[in-house]
C-alpha positions as CSV (number, residue, x, y, z in Angstrom):
1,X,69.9,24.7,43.5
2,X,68.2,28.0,44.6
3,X,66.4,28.3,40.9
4,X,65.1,26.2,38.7
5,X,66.6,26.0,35.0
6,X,65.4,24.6,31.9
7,X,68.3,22.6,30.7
8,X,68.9,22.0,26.8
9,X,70.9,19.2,25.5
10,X,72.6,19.5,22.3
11,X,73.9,16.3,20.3
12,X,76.4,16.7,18.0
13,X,76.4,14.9,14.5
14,X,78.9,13.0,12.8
15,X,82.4,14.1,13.2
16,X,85.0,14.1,10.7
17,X,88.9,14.6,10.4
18,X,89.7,13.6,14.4
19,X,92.0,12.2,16.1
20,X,92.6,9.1,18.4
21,X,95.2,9.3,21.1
22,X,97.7,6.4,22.6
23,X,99.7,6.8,26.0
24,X,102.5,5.4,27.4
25,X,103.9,6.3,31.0
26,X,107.4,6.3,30.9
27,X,109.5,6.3,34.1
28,X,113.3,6.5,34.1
29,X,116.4,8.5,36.2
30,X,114.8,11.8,35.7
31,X,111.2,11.1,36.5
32,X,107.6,10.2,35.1
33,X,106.4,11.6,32.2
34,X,102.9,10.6,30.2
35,X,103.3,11.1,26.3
36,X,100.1,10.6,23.7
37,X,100.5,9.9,19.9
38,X,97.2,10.6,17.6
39,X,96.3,9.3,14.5
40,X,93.6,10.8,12.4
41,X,90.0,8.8,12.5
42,X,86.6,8.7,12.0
43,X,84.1,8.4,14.3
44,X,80.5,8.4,14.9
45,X,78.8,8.3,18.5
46,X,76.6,9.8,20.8
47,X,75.6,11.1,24.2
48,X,73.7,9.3,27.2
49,X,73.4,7.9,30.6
50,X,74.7,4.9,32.1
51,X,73.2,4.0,35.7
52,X,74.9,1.6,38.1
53,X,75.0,0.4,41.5
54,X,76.6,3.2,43.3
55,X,76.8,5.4,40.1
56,X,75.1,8.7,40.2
57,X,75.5,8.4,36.1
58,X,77.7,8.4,33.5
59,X,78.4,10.6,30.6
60,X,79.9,9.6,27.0
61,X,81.4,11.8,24.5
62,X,82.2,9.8,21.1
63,X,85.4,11.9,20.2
64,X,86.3,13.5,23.1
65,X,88.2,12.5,26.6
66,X,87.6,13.8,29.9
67,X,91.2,14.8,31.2
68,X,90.4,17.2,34.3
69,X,87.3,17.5,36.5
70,X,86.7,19.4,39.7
71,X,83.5,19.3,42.1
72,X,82.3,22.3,43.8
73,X,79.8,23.7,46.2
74,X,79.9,21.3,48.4
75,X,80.3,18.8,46.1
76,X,76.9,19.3,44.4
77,X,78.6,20.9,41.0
78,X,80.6,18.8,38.4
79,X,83.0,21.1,36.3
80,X,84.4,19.0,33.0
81,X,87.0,19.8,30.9
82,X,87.1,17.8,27.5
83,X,90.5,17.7,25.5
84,X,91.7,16.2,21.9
85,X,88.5,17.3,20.4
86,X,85.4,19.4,20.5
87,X,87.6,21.3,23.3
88,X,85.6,22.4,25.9
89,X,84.2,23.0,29.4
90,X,81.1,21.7,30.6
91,X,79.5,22.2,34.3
92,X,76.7,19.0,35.8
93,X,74.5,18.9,38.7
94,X,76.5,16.2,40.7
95,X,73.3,14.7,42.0
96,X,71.5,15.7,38.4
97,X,70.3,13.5,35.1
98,X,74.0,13.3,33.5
99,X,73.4,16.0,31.2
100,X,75.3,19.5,31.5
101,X,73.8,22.5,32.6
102,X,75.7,24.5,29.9
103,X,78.8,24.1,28.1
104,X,81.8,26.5,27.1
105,X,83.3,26.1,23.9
106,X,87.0,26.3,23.6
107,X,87.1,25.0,19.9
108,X,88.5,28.8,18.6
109,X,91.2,28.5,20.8
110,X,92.2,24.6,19.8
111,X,94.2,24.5,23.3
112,X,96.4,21.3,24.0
113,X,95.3,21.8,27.5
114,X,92.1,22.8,29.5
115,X,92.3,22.6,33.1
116,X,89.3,23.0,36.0
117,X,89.4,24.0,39.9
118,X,86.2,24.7,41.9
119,X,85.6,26.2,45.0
120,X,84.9,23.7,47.6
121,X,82.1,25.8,49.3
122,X,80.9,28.2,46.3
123,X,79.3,27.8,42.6
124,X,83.0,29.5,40.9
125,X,84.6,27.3,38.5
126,X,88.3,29.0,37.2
127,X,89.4,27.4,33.6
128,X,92.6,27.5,32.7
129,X,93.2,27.3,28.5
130,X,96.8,26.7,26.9
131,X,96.9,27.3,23.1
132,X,100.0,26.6,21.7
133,X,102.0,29.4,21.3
134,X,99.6,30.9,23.7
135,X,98.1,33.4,24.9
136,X,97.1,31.8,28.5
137,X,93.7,32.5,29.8
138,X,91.7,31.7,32.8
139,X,88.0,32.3,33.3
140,X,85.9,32.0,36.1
141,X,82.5,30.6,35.7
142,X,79.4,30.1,38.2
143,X,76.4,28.4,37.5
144,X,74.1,31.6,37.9
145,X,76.3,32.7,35.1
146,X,76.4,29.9,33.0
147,X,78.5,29.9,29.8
148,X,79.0,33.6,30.5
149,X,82.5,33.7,32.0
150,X,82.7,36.2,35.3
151,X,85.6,37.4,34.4
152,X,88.8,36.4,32.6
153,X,92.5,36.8,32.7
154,X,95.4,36.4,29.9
155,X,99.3,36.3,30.6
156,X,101.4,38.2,28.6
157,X,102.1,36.7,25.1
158,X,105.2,35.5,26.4
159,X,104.0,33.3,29.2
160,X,102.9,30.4,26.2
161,X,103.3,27.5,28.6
162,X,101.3,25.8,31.3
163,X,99.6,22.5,32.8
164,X,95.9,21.6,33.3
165,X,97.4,21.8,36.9
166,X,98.3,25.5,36.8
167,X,95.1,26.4,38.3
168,X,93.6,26.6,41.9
169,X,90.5,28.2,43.7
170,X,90.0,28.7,47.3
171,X,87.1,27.3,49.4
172,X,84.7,30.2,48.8
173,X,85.8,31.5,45.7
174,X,87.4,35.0,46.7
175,X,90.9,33.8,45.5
176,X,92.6,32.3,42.4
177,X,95.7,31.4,41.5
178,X,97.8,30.6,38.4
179,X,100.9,29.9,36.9
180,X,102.3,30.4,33.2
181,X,105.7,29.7,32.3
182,X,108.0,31.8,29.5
183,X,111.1,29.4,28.9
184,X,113.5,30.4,31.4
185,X,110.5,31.6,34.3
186,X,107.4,31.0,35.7
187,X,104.7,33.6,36.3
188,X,102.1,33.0,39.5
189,X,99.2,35.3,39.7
190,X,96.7,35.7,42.6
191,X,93.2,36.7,41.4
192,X,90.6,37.8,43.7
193,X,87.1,37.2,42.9
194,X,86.3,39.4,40.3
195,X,89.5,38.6,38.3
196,X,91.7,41.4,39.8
197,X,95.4,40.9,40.5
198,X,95.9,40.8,44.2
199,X,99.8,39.4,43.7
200,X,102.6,37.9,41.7
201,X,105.8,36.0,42.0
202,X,107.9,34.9,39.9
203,X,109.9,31.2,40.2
204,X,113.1,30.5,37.7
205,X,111.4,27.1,36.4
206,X,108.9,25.8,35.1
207,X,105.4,25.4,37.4
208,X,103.2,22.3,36.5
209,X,100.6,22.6,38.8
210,X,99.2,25.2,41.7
211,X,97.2,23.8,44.7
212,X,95.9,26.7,47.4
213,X,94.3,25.8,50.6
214,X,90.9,26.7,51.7
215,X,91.6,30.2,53.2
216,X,93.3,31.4,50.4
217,X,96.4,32.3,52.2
218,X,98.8,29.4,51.3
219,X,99.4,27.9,48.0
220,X,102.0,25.2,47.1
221,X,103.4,25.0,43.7
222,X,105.1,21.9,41.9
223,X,108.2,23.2,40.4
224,X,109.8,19.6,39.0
225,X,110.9,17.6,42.4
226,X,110.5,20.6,44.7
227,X,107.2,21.5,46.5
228,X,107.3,25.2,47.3
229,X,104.8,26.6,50.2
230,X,104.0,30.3,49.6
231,X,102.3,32.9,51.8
232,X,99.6,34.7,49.6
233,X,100.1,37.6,51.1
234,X,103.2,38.5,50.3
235,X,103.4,36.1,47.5
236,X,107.2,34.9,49.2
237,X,108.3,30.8,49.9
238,X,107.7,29.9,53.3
239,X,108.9,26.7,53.0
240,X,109.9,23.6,50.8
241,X,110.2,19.8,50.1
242,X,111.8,18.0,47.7
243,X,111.7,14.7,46.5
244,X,113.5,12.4,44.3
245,X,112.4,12.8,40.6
246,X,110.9,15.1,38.5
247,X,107.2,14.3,36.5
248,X,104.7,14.7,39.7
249,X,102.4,17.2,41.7
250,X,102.8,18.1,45.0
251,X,99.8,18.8,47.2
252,X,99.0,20.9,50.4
253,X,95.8,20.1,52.8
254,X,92.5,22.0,52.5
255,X,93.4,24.0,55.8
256,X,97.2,24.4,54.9
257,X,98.6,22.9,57.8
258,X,100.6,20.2,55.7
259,X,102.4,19.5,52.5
260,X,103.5,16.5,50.5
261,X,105.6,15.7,47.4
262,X,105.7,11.8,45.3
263,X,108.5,10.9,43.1
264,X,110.5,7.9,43.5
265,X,110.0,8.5,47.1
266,X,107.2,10.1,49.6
267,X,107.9,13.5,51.3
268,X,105.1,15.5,53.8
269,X,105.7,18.4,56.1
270,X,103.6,19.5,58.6
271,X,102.9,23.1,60.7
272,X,103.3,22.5,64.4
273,X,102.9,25.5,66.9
274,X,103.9,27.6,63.7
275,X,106.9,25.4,63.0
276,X,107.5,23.6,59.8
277,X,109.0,20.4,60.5
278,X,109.5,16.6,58.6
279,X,106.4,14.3,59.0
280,X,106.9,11.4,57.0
281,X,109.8,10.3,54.6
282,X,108.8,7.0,52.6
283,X,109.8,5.1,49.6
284,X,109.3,1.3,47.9
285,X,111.3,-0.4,45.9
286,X,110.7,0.5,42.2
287,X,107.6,2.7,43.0
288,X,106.2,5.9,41.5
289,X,104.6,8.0,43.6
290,X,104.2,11.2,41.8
291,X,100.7,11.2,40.3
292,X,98.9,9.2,43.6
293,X,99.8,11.7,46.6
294,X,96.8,13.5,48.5
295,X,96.0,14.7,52.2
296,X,93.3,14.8,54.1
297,X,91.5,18.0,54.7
298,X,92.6,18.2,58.4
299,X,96.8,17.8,57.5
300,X,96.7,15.0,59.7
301,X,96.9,12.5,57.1
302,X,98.5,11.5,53.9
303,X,97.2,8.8,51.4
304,X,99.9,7.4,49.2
305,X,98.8,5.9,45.7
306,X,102.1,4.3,43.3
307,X,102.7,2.2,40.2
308,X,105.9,-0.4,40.2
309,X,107.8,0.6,37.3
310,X,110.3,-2.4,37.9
311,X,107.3,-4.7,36.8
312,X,105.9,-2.9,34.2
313,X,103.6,-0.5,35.9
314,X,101.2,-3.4,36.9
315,X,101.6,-3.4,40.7
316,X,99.3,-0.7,42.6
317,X,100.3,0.1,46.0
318,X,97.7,1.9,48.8
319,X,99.6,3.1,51.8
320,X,98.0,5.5,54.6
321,X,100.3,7.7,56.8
322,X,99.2,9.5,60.0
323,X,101.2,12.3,59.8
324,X,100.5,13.2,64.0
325,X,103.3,10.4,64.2
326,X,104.9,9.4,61.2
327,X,103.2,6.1,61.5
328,X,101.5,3.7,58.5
329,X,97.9,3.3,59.2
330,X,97.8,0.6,56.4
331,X,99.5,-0.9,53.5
332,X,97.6,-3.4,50.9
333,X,98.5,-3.6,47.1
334,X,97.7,-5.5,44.1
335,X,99.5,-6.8,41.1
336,X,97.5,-7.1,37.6
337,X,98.6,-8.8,34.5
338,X,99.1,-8.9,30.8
339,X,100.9,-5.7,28.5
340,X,98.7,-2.5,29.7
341,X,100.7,-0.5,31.9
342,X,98.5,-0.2,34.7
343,X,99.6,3.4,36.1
344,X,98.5,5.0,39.2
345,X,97.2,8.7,38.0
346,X,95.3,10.5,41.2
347,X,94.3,10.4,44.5
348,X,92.0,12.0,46.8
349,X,91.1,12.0,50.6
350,X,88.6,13.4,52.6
351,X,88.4,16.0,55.2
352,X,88.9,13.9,58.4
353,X,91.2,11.1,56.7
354,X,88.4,8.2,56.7
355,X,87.5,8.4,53.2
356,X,90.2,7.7,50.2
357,X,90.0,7.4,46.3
358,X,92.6,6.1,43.9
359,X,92.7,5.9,40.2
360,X,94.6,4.2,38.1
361,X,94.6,3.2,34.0
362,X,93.9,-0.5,34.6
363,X,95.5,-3.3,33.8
364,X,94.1,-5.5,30.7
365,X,92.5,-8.4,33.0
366,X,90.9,-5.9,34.9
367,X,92.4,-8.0,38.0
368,X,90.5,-4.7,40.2
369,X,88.6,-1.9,39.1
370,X,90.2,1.4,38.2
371,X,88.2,3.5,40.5
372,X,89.0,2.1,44.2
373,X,87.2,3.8,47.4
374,X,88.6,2.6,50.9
375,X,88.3,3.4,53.9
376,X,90.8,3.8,56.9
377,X,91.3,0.2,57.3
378,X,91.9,0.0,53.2
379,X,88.9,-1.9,53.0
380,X,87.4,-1.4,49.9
381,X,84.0,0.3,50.6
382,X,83.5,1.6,46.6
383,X,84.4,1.1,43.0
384,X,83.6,2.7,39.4
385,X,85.1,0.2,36.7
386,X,85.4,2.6,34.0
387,X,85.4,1.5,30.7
388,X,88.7,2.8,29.4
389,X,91.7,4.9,31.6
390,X,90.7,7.5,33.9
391,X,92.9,10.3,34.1
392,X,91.7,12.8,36.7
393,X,89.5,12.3,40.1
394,X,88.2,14.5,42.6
395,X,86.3,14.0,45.8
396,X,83.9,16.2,47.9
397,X,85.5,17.0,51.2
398,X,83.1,14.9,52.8
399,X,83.9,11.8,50.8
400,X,80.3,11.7,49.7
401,X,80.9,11.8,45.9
402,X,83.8,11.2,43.9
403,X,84.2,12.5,40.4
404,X,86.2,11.1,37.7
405,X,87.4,11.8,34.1
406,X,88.7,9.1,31.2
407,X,89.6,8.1,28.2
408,X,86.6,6.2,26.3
409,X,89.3,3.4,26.3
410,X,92.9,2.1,27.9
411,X,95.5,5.0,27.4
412,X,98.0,2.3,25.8
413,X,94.9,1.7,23.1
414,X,94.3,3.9,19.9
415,X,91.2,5.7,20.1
416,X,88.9,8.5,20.3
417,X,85.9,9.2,23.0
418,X,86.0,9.7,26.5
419,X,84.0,9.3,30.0
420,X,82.7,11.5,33.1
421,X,81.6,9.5,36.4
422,X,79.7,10.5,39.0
423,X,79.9,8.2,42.5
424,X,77.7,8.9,45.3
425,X,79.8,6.9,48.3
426,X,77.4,5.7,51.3
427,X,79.0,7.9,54.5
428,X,77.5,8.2,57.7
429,X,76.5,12.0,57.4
430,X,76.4,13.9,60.3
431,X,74.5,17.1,58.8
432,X,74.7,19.2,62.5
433,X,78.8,18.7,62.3
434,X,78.2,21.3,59.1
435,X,82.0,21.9,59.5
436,X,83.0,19.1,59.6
437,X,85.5,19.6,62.7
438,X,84.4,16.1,64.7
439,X,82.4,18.3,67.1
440,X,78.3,19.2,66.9
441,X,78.9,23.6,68.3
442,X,78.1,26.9,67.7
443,X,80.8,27.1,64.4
444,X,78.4,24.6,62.9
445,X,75.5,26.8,63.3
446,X,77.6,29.8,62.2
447,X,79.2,27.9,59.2
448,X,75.4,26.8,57.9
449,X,74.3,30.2,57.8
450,X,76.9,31.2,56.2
451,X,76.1,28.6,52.9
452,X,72.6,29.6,53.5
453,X,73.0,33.5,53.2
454,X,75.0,32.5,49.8
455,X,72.7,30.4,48.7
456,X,74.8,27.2,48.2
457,X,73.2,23.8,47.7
458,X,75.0,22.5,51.2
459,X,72.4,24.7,52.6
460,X,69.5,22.6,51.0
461,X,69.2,20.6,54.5
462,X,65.7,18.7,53.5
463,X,66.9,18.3,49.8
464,X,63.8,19.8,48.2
465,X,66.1,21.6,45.2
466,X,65.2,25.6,47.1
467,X,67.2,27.0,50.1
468,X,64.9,29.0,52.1
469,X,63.8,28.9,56.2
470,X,62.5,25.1,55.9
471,X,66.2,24.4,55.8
472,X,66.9,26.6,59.2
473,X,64.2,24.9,60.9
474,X,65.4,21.3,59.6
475,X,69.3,22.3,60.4
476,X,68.7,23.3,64.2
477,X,66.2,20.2,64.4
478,X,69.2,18.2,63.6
479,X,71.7,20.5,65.5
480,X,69.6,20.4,68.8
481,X,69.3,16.0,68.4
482,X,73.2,16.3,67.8
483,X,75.0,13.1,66.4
């Protein structure tokens, strides 16, 4: 952080007429699909920290759960999104006390979904809020700005439908995109940086989720089993995937080189001297594969996360593909026990396909924990066990910290509350490769002054909270010694 802030928590007192929310993943002929039941409660809680072995902290909210999360700036902003009650955003210092910097109501609007995307290499944060019956909005948020949004955008009344998914931000901030969908068509908007429309498309279904790359020039967009590849130029499909069943999210890699899709089976495309082309085609025997499907920064790998329906959702598998060849890396799984359905929600992987994160709800002997970190070799170099189901995670492109969202307990379980995580994973930085390409050149001096002219917190080389020349002089110390 370039300034310093004085940061004010507010605790909220007791709570009365919420709700508590069960889920149950259901997977059948058409797909996966994740439906919650509430029942009206009482509850009483409080906020605070929570400091483990590998845990940056921990943060508790009594009545409401974390269901989206997104780091930023180079991984050293949290953005929260809290659902079912007290709706709301809230933004962290990833490497801070656990306590938000400021917080965004969305209570007024009582939306049944909030969703988060950061920019990888700025401080913007775009919200996406779905009221029912609408109106759609997205808002961009920074932390110079606060609880002040930048800008924000609303669909047409008509557009009343969308996913905490239907939201994406480009490495440094200058692009946005999102989708809203009107009962027979789906509406996707490219925003630049101030909130002004740049293009749209339209798509004759409904879009659950929008994923752009780090340029800003390619997004992919989940359309039920179909992965579409679009050219944000001209806002026209380049290409497409499909898999078999609905109920996923499809994914493209940070430098938009690759694509993949999960359902019942595994599908990934790669771009090869400008030629899209087949790069892996997988399946299992009863697996799910829709909610665990990531890629690695570079395109060059894919990192494969299912639940076995067939036994009731309590085997996980971990599979990782290189995608150069088609071939799998490595393969290891796990089977819990007892009647929660342990199902595999998210994945992540890092830029160079060495670092990989899966969540999944759990299973009720907690046979493993619910937050797994491997590395290439599926060794298990990590772990959060998280008290109740997580249902979103995100990782810094560097695989240094991994962020996670959950309910306060397991989603088969009646209750109300929920949890944030924050994991700080021990990599073996190399600060001069600022890229992050492999290599220790020129682009790595150019790409630091880059964060340092804009101030970002990747900039802060000797980590005394200011960016200023002591972090030039410490970066081309490190450049000149190499790695």
């Amino acid at each position: 952080m370039r300034l310093t802030a004085l940061t004010i928590c507010v605790c909220a007192g007791t709570a009365f007429g919420q709700q508590a929310s069960r889920d149950v993943a259901t997977t059948d002929a058409s797909g996966a699909r994740a439906a919650r039941d509430f029942v009206p409660q009482f509850m009483l809680g409080e906020t605070g920290m929570t400091n483990r072995a590998g845990l940056l902290w921990s943060y508790n909210d009594p009545i409401s759960i974390t269901d989206s999360v997104a780091l930023g700036n180079g991984g050293g902003e949290s953005w929260v999104a809290h659902s079912l009650n007290d709706k709301r955003m809230s933004k962290f210092t990833t490497a801070g006390a656990g306590v938000p910097d400021f917080v965004y109501s969305l209570a007024s609007e009582n939306p049944g979904t909030i969703g988060v995307a950061a920019a990888a290499d700025a401080s913007k944060c775009a919200v996406i809020s779905y009221p029912s019956g609408g109106p759609i909005s997205v808002r961009a948020f920074s932390d110079a700005g606060g609880n002040t949004p930048l800008w924000t955008y609303t669909f047409d009344g008509a557009y009343n439908n969308a996913s905490k998914r239907n939201v994406a931000v480009n490495a440094d901030g200058s692009r946005v995109a999102v989708a809203a969908y009107n009962g027979a068509s789906s509406l996707i908007v490219v925003l630049d940086g101030s909130g002004g429309v740049v293009g749209t498309a339209t798509v004759g279904t409904f879009c659950s989720g929008v994923e752009m790359d780090d340029s800003g020039s390619r997004f992919v967009l989940t359309t039920g089993d179909t992965a579409r590849l679009y050219d944000a130029a001209t806002m026209t499909e380049e290409y497409s995937i499909q898999t078999s069943g609905a109920g996923g999210y499809h994914r493209i890699s940070r430098d938009g080189t690759a694509i993949a899709a999960g359902g019942f089976n595994i599908r990934a495309a790669r771009e090869v001297n400008g030629v899209w082309q087949q790069a892996y085609a997988g399946n299992g025997s009863s697996d799910w594969f829709g909610w665990g499907m990531s890629l690695s920064g570079d395109g060059r790998t894919l990192f494969a996360l299912s639940h076995d329906y067939g036994d009731g959702y309590l085997t996980n598998e971990h599979r990782i593909v290189d995608l150069t060849d088609g071939s799998v890396v490595a393969v290891g799984s796990y089977t819990g026990s007892g009647s929660f359905q342990n199902s595999a929600v998210a994945s992540q992987t890092n830029q160079d396909g060495t670092i990989f994160a899966a969540a999944s709800w759990g299973d009720a002997s907690n046979t493993e924990p619910e937050v797994r970190i491997f590395d290439r070799d599926l060794n298990m170099i990590g772990s959060i066990d998280t008290a109740g189901s997580p249902f979103e995670l995100d990782m810094s492109r560097d695989g240094k910290y991994v962020l996670v969202g959950s309910k306060a307990v397991h989603a088969n379980t009646f209750g109300n509350g929920g949890n944030t995580y924050a994991y700080e994973n021990d990599v073996d930085d190399c600060i001069a490769d600022f890229n992050n390409d492999g290599s220790v050149n020129t682009q790595d001096v150019l790409a630091f002054l880059n964060a340092w002219t804009s101030g970002s917190s990747t900039a802060d080389i000797n980590n005394d909270g200011s960016v200023n020349t002591q972090d030039v002089l410490a970066f081309l110390n490190l450049w000149n010694a190499g790695c």
